[in-house]
Gaussian input, Z-matrix of N, CA and C with variables (Angstrom, degrees):
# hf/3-21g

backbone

0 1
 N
 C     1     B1
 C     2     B2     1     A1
 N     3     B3     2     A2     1     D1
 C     4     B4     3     A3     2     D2
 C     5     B5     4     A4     3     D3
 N     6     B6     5     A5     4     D4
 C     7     B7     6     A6     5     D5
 C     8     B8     7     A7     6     D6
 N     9     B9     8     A8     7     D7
 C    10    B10     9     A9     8     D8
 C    11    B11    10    A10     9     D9
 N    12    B12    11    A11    10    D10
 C    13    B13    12    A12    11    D11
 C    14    B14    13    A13    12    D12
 N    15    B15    14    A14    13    D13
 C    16    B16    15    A15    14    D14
 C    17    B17    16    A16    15    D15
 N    18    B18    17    A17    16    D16
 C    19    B19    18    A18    17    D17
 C    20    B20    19    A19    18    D18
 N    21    B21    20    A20    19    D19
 C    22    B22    21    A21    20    D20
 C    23    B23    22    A22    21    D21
 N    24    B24    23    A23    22    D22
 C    25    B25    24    A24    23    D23
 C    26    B26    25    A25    24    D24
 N    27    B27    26    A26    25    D25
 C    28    B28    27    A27    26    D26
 C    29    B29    28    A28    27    D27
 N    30    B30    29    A29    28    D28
 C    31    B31    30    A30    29    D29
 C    32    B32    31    A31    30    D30
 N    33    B33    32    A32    31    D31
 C    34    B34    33    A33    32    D32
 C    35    B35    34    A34    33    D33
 N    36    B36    35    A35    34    D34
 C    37    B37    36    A36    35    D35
 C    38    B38    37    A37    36    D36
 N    39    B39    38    A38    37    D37
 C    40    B40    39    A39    38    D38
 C    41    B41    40    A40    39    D39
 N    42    B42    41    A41    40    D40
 C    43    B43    42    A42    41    D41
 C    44    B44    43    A43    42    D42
 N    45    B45    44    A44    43    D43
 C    46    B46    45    A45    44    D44
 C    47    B47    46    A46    45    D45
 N    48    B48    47    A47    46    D46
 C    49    B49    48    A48    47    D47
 C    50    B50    49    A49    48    D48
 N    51    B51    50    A50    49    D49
 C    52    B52    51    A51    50    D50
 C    53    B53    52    A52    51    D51
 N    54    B54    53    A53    52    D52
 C    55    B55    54    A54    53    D53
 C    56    B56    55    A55    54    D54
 N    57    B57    56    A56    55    D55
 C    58    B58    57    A57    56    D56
 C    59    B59    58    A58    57    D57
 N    60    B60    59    A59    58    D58
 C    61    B61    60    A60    59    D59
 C    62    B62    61    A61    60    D60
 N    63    B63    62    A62    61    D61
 C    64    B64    63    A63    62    D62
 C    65    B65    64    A64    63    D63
 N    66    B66    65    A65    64    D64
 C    67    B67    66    A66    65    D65
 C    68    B68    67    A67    66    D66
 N    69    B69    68    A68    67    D67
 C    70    B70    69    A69    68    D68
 C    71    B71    70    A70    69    D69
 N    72    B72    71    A71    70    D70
 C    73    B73    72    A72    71    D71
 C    74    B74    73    A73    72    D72
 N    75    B75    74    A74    73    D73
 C    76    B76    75    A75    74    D74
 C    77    B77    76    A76    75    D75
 N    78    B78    77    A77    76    D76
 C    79    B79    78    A78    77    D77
 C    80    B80    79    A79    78    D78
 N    81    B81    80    A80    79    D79
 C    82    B82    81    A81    80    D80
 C    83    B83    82    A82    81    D81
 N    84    B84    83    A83    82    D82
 C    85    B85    84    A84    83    D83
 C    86    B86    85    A85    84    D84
 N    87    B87    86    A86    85    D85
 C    88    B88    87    A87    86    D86
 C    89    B89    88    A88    87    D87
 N    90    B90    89    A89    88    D88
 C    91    B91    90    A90    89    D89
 C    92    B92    91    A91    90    D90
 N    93    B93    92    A92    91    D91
 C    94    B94    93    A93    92    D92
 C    95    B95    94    A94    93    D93
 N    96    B96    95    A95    94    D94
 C    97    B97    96    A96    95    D95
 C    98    B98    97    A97    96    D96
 N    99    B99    98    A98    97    D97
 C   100   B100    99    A99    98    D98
 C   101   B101   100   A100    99    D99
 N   102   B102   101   A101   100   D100
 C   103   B103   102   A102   101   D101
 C   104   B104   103   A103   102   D102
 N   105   B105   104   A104   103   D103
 C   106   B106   105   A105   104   D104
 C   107   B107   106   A106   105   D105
 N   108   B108   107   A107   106   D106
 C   109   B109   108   A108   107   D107
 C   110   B110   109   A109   108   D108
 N   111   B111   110   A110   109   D109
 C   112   B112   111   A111   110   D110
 C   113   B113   112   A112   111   D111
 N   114   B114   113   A113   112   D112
 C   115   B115   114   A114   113   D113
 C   116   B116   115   A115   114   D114
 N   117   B117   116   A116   115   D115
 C   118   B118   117   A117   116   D116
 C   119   B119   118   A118   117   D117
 N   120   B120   119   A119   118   D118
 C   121   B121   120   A120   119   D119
 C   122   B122   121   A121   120   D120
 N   123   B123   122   A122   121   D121
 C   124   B124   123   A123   122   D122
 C   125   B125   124   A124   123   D123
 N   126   B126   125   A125   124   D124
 C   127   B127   126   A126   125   D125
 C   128   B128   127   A127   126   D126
 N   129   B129   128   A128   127   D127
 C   130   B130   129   A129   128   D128
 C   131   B131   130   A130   129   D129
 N   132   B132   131   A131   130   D130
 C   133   B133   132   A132   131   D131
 C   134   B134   133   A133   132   D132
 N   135   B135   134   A134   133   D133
 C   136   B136   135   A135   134   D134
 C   137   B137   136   A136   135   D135
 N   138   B138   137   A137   136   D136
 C   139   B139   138   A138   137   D137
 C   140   B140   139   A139   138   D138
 N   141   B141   140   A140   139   D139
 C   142   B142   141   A141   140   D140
 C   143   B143   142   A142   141   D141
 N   144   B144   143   A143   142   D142
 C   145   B145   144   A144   143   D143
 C   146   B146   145   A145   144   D144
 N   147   B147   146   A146   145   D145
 C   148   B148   147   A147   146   D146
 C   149   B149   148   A148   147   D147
 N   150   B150   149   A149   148   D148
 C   151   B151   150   A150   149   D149
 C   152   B152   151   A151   150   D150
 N   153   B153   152   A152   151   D151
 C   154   B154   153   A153   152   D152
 C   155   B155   154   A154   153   D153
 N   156   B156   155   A155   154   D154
 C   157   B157   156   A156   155   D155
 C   158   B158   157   A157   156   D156
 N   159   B159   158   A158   157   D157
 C   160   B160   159   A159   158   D158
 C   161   B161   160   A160   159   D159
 N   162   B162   161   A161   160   D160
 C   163   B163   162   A162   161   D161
 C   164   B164   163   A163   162   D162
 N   165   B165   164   A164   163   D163
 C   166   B166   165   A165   164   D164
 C   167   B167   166   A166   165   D165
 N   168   B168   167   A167   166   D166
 C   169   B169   168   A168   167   D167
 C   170   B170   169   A169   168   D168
 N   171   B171   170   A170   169   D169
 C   172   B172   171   A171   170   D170
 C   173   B173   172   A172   171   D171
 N   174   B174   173   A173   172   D172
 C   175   B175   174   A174   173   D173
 C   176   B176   175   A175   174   D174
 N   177   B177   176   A176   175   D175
 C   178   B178   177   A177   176   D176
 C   179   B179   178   A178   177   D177
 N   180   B180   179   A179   178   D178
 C   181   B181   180   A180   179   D179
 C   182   B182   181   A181   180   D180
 N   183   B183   182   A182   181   D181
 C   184   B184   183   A183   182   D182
 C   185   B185   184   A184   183   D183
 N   186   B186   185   A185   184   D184
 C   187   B187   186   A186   185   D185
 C   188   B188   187   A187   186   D186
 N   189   B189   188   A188   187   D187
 C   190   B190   189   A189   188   D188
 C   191   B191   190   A190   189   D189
 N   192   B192   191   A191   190   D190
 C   193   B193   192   A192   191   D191
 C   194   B194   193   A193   192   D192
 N   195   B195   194   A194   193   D193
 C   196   B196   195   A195   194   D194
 C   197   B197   196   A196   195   D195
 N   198   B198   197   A197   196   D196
 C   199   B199   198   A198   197   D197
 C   200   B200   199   A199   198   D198
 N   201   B201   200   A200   199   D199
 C   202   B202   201   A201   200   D200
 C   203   B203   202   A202   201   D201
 N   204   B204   203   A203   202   D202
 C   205   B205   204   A204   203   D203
 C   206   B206   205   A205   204   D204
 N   207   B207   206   A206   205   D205
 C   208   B208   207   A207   206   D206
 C   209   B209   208   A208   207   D207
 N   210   B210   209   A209   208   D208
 C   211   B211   210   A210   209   D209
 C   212   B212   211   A211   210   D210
 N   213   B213   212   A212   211   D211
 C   214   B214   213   A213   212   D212
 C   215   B215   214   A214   213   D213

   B1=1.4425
   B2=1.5278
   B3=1.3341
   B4=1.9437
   B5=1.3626
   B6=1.5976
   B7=1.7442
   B8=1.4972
   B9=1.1662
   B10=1.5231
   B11=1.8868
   B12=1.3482
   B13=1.1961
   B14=1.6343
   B15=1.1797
   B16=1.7304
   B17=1.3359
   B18=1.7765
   B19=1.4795
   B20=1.4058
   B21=1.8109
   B22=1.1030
   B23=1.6381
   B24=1.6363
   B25=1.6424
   B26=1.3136
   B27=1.4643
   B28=1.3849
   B29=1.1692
   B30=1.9479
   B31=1.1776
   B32=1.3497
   B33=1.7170
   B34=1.5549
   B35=1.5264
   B36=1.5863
   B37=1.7251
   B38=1.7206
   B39=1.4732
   B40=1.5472
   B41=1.7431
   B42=0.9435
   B43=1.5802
   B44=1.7442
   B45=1.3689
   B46=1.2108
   B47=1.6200
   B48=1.1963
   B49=1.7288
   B50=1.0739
   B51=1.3098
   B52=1.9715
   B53=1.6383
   B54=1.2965
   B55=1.6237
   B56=1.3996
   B57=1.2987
   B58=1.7111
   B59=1.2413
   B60=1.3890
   B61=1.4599
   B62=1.7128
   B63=1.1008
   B64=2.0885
   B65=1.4463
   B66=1.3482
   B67=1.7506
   B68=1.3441
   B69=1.6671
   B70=1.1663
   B71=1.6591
   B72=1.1429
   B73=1.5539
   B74=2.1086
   B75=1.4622
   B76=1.9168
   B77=1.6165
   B78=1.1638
   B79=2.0329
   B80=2.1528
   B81=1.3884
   B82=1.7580
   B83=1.3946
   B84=1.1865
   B85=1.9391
   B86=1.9123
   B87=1.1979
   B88=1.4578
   B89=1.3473
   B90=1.4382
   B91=1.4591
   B92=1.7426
   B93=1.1133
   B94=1.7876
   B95=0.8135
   B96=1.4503
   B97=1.5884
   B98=1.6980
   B99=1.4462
   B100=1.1815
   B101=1.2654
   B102=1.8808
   B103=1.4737
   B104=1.6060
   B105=1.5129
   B106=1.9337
   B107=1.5666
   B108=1.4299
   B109=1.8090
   B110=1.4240
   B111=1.4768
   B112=1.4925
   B113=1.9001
   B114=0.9396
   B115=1.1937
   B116=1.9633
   B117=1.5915
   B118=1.6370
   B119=1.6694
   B120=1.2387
   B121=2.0277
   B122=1.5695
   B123=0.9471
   B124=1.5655
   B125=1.4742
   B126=1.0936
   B127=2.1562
   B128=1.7143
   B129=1.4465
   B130=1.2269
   B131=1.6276
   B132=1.8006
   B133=0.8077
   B134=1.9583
   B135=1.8512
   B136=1.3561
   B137=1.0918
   B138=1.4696
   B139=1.1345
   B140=1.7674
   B141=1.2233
   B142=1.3098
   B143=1.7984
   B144=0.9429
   B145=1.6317
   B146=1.5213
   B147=1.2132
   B148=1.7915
   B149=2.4110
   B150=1.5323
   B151=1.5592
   B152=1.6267
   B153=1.2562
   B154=1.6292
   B155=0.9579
   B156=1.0917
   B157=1.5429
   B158=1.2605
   B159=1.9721
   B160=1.5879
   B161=1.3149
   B162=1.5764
   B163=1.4933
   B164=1.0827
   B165=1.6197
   B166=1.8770
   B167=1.0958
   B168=1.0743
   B169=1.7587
   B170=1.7759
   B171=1.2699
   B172=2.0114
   B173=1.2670
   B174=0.9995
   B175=1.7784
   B176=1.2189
   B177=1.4879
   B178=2.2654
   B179=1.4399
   B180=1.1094
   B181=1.6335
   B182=2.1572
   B183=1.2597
   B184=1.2920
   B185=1.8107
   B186=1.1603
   B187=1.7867
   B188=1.4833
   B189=0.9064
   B190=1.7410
   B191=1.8793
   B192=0.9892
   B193=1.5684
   B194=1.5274
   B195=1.5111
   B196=1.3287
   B197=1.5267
   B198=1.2580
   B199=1.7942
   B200=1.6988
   B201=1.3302
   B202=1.0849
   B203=1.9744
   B204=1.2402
   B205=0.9919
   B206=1.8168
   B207=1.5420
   B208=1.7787
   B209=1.1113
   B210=1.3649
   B211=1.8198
   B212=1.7519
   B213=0.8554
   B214=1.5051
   B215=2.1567
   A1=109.37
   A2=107.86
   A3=115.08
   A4=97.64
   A5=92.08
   A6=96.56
   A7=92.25
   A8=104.86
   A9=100.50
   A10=104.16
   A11=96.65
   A12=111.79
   A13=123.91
   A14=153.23
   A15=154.01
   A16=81.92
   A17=103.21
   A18=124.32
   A19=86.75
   A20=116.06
   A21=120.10
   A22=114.91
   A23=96.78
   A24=103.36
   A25=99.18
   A26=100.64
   A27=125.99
   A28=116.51
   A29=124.72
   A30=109.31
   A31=112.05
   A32=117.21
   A33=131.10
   A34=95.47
   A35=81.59
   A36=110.47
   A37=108.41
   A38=105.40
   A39=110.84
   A40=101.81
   A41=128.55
   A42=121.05
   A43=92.92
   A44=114.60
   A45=125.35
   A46=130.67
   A47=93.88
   A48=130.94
   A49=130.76
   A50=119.09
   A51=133.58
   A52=94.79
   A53=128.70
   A54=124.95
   A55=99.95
   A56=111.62
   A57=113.41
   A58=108.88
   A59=119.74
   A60=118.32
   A61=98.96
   A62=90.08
   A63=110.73
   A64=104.38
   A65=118.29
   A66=113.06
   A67=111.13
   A68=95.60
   A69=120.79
   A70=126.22
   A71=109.00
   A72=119.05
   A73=92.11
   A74=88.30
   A75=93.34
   A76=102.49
   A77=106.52
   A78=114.37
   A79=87.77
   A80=123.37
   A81=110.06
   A82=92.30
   A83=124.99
   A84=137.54
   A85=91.43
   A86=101.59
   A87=99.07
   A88=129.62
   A89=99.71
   A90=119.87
   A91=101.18
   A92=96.59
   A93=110.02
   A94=116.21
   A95=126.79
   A96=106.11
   A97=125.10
   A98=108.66
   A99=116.66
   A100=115.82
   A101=101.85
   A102=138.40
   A103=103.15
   A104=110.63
   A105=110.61
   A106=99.50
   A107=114.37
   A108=106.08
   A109=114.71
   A110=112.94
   A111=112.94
   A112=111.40
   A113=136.42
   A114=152.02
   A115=109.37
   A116=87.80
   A117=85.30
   A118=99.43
   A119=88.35
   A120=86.59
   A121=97.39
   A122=111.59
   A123=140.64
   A124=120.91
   A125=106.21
   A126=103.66
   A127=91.26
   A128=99.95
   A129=129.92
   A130=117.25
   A131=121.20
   A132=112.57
   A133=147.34
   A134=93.88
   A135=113.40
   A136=96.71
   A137=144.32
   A138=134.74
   A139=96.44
   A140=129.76
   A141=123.74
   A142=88.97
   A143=123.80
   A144=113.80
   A145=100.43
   A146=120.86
   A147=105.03
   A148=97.12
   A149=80.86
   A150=91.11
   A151=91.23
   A152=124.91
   A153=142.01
   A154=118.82
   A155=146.20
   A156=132.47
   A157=95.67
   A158=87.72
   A159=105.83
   A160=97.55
   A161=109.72
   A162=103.86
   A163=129.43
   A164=114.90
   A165=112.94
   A166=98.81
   A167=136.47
   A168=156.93
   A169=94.86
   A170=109.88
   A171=97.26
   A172=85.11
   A173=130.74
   A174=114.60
   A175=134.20
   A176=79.53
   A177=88.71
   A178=101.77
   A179=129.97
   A180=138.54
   A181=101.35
   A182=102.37
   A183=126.72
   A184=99.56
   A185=99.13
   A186=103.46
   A187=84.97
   A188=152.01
   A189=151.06
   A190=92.99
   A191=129.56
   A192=131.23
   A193=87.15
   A194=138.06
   A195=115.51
   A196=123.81
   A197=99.11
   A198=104.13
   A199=93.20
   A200=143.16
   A201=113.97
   A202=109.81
   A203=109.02
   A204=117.79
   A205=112.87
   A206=104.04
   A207=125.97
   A208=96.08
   A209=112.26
   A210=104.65
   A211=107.86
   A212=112.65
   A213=116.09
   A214=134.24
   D1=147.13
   D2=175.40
   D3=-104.76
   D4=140.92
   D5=176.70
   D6=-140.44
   D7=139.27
   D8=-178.49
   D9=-138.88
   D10=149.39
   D11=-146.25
   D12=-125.06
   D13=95.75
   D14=-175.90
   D15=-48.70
   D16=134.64
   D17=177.03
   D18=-111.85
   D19=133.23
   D20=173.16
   D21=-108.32
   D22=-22.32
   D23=162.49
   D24=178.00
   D25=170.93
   D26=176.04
   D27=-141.33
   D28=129.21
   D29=-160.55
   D30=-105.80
   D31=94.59
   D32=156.18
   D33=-120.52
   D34=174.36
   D35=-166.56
   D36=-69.86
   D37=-28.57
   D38=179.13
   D39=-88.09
   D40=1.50
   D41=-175.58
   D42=-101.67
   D43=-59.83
   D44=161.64
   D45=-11.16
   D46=-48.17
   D47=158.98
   D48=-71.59
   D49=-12.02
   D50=-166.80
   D51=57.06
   D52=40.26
   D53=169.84
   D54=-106.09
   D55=108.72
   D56=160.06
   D57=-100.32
   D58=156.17
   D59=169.16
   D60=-159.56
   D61=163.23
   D62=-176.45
   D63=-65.30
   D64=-15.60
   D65=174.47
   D66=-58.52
   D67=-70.54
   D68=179.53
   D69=-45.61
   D70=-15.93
   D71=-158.96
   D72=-112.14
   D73=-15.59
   D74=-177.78
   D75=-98.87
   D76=-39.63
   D77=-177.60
   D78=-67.27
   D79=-31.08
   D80=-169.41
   D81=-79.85
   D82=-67.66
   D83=173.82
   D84=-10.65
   D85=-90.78
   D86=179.40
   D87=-23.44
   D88=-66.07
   D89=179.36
   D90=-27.55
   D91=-65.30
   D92=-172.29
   D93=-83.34
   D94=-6.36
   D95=152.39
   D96=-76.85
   D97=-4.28
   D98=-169.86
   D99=-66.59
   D100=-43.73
   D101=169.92
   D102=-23.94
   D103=141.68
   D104=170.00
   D105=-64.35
   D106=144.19
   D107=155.52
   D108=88.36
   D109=-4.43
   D110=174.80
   D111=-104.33
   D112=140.11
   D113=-142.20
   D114=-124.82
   D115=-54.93
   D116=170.25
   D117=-171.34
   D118=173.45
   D119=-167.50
   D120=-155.64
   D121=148.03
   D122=-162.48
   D123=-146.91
   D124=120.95
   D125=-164.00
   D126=-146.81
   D127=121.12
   D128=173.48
   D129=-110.26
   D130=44.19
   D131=-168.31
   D132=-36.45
   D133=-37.50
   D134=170.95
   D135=-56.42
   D136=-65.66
   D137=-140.18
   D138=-95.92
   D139=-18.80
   D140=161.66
   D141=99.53
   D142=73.40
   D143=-176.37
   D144=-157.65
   D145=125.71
   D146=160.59
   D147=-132.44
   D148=154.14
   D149=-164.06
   D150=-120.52
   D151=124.62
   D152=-174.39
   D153=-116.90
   D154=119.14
   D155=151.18
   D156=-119.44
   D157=139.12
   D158=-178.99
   D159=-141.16
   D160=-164.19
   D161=168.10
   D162=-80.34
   D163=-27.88
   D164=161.83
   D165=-140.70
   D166=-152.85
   D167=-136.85
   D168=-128.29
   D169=-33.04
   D170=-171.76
   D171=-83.47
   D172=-40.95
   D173=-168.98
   D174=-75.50
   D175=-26.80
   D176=167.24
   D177=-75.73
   D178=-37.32
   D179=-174.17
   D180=-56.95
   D181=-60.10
   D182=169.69
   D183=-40.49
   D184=-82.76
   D185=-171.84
   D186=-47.57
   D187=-93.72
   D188=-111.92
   D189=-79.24
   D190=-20.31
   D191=-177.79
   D192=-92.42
   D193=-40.41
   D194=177.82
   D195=-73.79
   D196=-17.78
   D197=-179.61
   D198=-87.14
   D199=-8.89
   D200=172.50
   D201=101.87
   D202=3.94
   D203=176.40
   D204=-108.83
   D205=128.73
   D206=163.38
   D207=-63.62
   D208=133.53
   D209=144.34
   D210=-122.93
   D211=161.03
   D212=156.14
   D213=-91.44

């Protein structure tokens, strides 16, 4: 399943800053794919959006609190 999600923050020093960039949004992608139960991950930081599919909804919730990312 895809669940996609309003990013309200993420805690690095460049987010901290209102600096997003495609590094940062490729080093989180990873991050969460590493996570058990996640499938694929997608982070649109400028626009504040990330798109998940995992195996259910607690685990994408789970991965995205381990990468360090709020959502709304």
């Amino acid at each position: 399943m895809e669940f996609t999600y309003g990013v309200t923050y993420h805690a690095c020093q460049s987010c901290a800053g209102k600096i997003h960039c495609a590094q940062c949004a490729g080093e989180l992608e990873e991050k969460l794919l590493r996570q058990p139960g996640i499938a694929r991950a997608r982070l649109d930081l400028n626009a504040r959006q990330a798109w998940v599919s995992g195996t259910d909804e607690d685990s994408v919730i789970d991965a995205l609190e381990a990468a360090g990312l709020f959502i709304d």
